[in-house]
C-alpha positions in Angstrom: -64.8 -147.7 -87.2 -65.6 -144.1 -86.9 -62.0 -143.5 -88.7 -63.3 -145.6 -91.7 -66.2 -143.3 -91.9 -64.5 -140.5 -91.9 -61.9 -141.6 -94.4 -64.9 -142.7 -96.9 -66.6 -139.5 -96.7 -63.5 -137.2 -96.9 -63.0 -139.7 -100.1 -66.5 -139.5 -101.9 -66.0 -135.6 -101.1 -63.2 -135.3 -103.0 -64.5 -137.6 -105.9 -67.9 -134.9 -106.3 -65.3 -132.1 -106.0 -63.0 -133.6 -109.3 -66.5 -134.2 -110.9 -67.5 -130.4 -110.3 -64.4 -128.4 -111.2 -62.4 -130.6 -113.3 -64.9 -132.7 -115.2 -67.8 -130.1 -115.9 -68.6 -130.6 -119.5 -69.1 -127.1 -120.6 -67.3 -124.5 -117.6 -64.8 -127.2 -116.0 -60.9 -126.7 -116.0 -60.6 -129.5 -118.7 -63.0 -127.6 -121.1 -60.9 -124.9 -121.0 -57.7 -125.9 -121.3 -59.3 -127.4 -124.7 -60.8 -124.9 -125.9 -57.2 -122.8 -125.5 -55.4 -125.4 -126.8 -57.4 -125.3 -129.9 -57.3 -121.6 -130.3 -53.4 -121.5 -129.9 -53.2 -124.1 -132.8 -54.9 -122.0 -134.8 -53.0 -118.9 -134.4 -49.6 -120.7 -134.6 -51.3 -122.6 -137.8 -52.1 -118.6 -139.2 -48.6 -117.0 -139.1 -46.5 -116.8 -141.7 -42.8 -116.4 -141.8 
């Protein structure tokens, strides 16, 4: 029993940790990588050859 306890909590832990770094609307990891990938399609859109 005491196992299963521990395996839940070690479980829900790492669910609010995803929700905190990864899922943060405006200063998670997903945000940024968005917010990169827009900026590099706009310089490659911008050059010229």
């Amino acid at each position: 029993m005491r196992n299963i306890l521990i395996t839940v909590m070690m479980l829900i832990v790492v669910a609010l940790l995803f929700t905190s770094i990864i899922n943060d609307g405006s200063t998670g990891v997903r945000r940024n990588i968005a917010t990169h990938g827009t900026r590099a399609n706009a310089d490659i859109t911008a050059l010229q050859p």
